[in-house]
N, C-alpha and C positions, 0 to 999 in steps of 0.2 A: 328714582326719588331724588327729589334736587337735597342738595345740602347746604347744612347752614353757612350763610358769608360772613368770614370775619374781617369787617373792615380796620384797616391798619394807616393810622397816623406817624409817616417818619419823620424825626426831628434830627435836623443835620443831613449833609448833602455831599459832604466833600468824603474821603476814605472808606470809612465806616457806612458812608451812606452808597457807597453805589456795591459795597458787599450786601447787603443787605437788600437792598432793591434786587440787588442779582439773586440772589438766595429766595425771595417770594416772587418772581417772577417764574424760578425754576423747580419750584419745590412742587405745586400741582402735577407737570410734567412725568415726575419718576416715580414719584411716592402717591398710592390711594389712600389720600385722609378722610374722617371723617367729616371738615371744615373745608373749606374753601374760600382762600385768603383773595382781598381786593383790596388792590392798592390804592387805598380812597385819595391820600393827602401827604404831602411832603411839605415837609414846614423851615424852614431859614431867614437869613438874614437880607441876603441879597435877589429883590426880585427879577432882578431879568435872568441871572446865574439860576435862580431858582426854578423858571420857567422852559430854559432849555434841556434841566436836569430832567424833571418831570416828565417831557417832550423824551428824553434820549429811554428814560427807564423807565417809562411806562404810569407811572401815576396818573392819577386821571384830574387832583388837582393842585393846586400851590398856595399858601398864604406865609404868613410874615407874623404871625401872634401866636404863638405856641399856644397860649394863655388860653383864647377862643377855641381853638381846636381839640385840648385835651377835655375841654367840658363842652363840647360836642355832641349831642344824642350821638347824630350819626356812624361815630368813633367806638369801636370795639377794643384795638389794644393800640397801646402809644406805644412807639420805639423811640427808644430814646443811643443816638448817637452823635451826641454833643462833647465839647469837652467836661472835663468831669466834674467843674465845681458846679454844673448845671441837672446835675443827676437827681439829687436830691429834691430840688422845687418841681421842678418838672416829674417827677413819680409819685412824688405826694398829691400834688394836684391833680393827674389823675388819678390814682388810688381814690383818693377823698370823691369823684366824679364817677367813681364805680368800674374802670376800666383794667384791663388786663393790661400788665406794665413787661417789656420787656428793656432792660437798661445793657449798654457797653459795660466793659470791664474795664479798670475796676469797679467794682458795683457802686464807689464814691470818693471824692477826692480824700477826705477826712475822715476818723473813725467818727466821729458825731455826726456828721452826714448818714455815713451807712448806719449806725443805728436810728436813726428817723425814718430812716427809708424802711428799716427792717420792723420797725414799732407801726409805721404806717398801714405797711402791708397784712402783719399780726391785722391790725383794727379792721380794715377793708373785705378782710378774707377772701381776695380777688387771687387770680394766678398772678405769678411773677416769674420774672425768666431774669438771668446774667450770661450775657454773650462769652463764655470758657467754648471757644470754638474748639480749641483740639481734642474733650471731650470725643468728642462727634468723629475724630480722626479713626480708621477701623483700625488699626494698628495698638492705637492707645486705649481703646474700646475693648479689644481684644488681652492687652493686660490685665487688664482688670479683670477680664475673665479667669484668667491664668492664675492669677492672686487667690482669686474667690475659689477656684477649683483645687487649691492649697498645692497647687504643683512646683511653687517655691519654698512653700513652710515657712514658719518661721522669719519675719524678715530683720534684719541685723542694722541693713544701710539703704538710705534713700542719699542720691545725689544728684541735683540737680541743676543747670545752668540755660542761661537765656540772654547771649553773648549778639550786639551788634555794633555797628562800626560805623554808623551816620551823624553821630554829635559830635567830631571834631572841632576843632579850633572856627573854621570857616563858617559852622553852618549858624545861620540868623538865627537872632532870636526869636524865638516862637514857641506857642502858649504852654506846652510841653515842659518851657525851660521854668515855667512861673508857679512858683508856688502854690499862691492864693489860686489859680486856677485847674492846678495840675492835682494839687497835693503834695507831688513827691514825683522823684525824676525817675530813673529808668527800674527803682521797687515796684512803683504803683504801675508801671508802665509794661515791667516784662517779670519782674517776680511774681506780680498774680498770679501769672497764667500756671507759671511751674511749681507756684504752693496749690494752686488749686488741682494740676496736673498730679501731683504725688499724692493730694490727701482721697482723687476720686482713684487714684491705678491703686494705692496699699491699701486703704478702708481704714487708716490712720490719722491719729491728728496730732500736729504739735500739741509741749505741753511747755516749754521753757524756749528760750531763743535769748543769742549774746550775735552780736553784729556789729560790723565796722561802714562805714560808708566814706564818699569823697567827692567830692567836686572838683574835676582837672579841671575845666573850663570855666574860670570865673567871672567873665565878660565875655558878651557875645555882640556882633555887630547888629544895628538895626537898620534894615533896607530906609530908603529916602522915603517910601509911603509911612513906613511906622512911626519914623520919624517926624515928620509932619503931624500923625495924629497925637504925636505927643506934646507936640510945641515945639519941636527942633527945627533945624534949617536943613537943607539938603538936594541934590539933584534929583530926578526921578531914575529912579534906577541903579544909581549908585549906593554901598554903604556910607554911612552917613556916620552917625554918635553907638557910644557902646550901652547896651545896657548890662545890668546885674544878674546871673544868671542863679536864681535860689533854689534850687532845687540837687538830687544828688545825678551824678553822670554813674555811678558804681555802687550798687549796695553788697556785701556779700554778709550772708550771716548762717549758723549753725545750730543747730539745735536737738533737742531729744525728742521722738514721737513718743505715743501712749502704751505702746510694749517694749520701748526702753531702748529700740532703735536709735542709729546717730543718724541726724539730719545734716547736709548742708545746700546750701542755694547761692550761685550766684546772678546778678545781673549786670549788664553793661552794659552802655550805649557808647563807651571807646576801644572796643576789642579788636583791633585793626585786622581787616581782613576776613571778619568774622561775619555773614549777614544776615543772617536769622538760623542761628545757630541754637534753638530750642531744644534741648537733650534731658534724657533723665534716664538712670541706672538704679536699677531694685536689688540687692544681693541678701539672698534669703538662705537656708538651712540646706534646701535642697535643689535652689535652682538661683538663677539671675535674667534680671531683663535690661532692656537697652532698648532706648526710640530715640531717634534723632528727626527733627522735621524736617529738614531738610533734604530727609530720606524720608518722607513720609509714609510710603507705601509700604517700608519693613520694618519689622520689630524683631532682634535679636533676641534668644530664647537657651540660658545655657542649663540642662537637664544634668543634675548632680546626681542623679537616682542609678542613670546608665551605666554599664558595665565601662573601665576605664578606658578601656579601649574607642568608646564608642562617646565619649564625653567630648564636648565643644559646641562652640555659639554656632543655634543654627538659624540661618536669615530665613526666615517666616515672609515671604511674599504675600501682604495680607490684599488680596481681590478677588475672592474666591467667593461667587456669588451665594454658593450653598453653604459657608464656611465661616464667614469672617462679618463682623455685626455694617449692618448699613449698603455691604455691597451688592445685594439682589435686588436692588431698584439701581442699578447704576450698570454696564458694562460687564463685557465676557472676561474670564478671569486673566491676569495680566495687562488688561487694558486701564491703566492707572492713573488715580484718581490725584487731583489738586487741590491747594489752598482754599478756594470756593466751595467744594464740595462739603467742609465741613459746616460753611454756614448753611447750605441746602439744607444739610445732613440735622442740624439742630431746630431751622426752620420745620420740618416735619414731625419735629418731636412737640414744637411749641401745636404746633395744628392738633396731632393726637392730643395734647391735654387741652384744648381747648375742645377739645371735640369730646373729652369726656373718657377717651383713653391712655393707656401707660406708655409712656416714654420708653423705648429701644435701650436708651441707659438714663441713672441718675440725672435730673435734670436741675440746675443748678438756680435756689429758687434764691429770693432774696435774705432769708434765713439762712440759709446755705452758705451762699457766700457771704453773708456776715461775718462766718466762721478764717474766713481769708483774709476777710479785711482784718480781723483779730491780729492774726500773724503778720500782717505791713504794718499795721500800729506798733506791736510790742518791738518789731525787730527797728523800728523807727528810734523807739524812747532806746533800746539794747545801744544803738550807735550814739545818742545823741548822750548817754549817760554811762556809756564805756561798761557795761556790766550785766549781768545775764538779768533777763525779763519773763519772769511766771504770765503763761498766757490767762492764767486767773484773774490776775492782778489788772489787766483790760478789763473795765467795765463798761 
């Protein structure tokens, strides 16, 4: 019996777009969904760039009008992996067009962005998905198990950090660095992932947050092409003039969860040395956990219960096809799994619910992460107002 096809509109080409093309290219392959994804349309700016993209990953066509495409009969779910101040029109428009929305993370540059998005979706009562790819990681998958099977008890401390090392002094300015388009610099950028990271592994939510934040890099150079689109003068290829860089390079902030736990979270984009250094520690009554992505494939697991003799971190090799969530569509145990895998790994779970089935784990809808975006607002106003912020108090 054939299966129904969900045709998929991607918006954006560059990073985010070839995970994603990767990710429904390879998701039929491993996983028996109910659905069966086609890659109808990939939509951008540039159309020749856009034509080879298509050609390289498989789409089968290209346009330049987002506008046209999200209100598309043809179009099933829009992807949306734009920069972020484009989340918002772009989800609404399709939402209000009847379509299945799946949006990058953050789920919006602004908290009034993400509540439009999240008020949309309420009205449309359409699916909706937010790309929290580590979710999907089995390691971090497998926390959450852990948690839920109360084999830490009690948890006391979430600590969390999301350290990289590419925003130096050198690097250009780009769209990341701008406000008005980004939001916010390396919060909205890498503290998503590890607030939304702690609140699916504990089944906790902040409830208060106090934060410092900082900009080392306050001018950034702008290449001779930026240049010129600005009105500047310049060589091709050379930097040229500086611009303003508004956004934060470091946010770090602390706070309390809703069983009285201490939270804290940092972010960076100048941690030298550091390059995707995503980590989170759980320390609960009767146990603790530890994931580093970098090590993605283990998750340390410290068992307070055992006799003392027998107590210590034990590395949990999570690939164990009969064992560990996600890896019986993938590889014999120890043959270990990559970055990519987690967007496959989330792609299958968007098909099950489109297909009318449950998600492998929580799937982060745009209500969901509402609740995230909550916590980059509040810990936003905590630094910009030096003083602790009731996540209430976000409306």
């Amino acid at each position: 019996m054939a299966k129904p096809v969900i045709n998929v509109a991607l918006i954006g080409q560059k990073f985010m777009g070839r995970v994603h093309s990767n990710a429904y290219l390879k998701v039929g392959k491993f996983f028996d969904l109910p659905v069966q994804f086609c890659m109808h349309t990939v939509v951008g700016r540039d159309r020749a760039e856009l034509g080879e993209f298509a050609n390289r990953w498989g789409w089968q066509n290209c346009a330049t009008s987002w506008e046209r495409i999200v209100a598309s009969p043809e179009i099933d779910l829009v992807d949306i992996g734009t920069p972020n101040n484009l989340h918002a029109p772009m989800a609404i428009a399709a939402l209000k067009a009847g379509k299945a929305v799946a949006s990058e993370k953050p789920m919006a540059g602004t908290w009034e962005d993400a509540k439009a998005m999240a008020g949309a979706a309420a009205k449309a009562k359409r699916p909706t998905f937010v790309w929290y790819n580590y979710r999907r990681c089995p390691a971090v998958a497998l926390a959450r198990q852990i948690v839920q099977e109360n084999r830490i008890g009690r948890i006391y401390h979430v600590r969390a950090q999301y350290l990289q090392d590419w925003g130096g002094p050198d690097t250009p300015m780009l769209w990341r660095f701008d406000r008005k388009i980004a939001g916010s610099g390396a919060h909205g950028d890498l503290n998503a992932h590890i607030i939304d990271m702690a609140r699916f592994i504990s089944g906790l939510e902040l409830t208060e947050v106090s934060a410092v934040a900082e900009t080392f890099v306050r001018e950034r150079p702008l290449l001779a092409t930026q240049t010129k689109l600005l009105g500047g003068r310049g060589q091709k290829g050379r930097q040229a003039k500086m611009a303003r860089s508004t956004v934060d390079d470091a946010l770090l902030f602390i706070g309390k969860m809703s069983n009285g736990a201490l939270a804290s979270f940092e972010g960076s984009r100048l941690a030298t040395g550091r390059k995707n250094a995503n980590q989170i520690e759980i320390n609960g009554e009767r146990g603790s956990l530890y994931f580093a992505f970098e090590r993605m494939n283990e998750l340390l697991f410290y068992d307070a219960t055992l006799p003392k003799h027998l107590q210590g971190w034990n590395n949990i090799l999570t690939t164990s096809p009969d064992a560990h969530p996600y890896c019986y569509a993938w590889w014999p145990d120890a043959h270990v799994l990559g970055y990519e895998h987690g967007f496959v790994n989330m792609a299958a779970d968007i098909g099950r619910i489109l297909g009318g089935q449950q998600p492998e784990v929580p799937m982060p809808d745009f209500a969901d992460a509402l609740r995230t975006q909550q916590v980059l607002e509040a810990s936003l106003q905590a630094a910009q107002k030096k003083t602790w912020v009731k996540l209430s108090s976000i409306k």
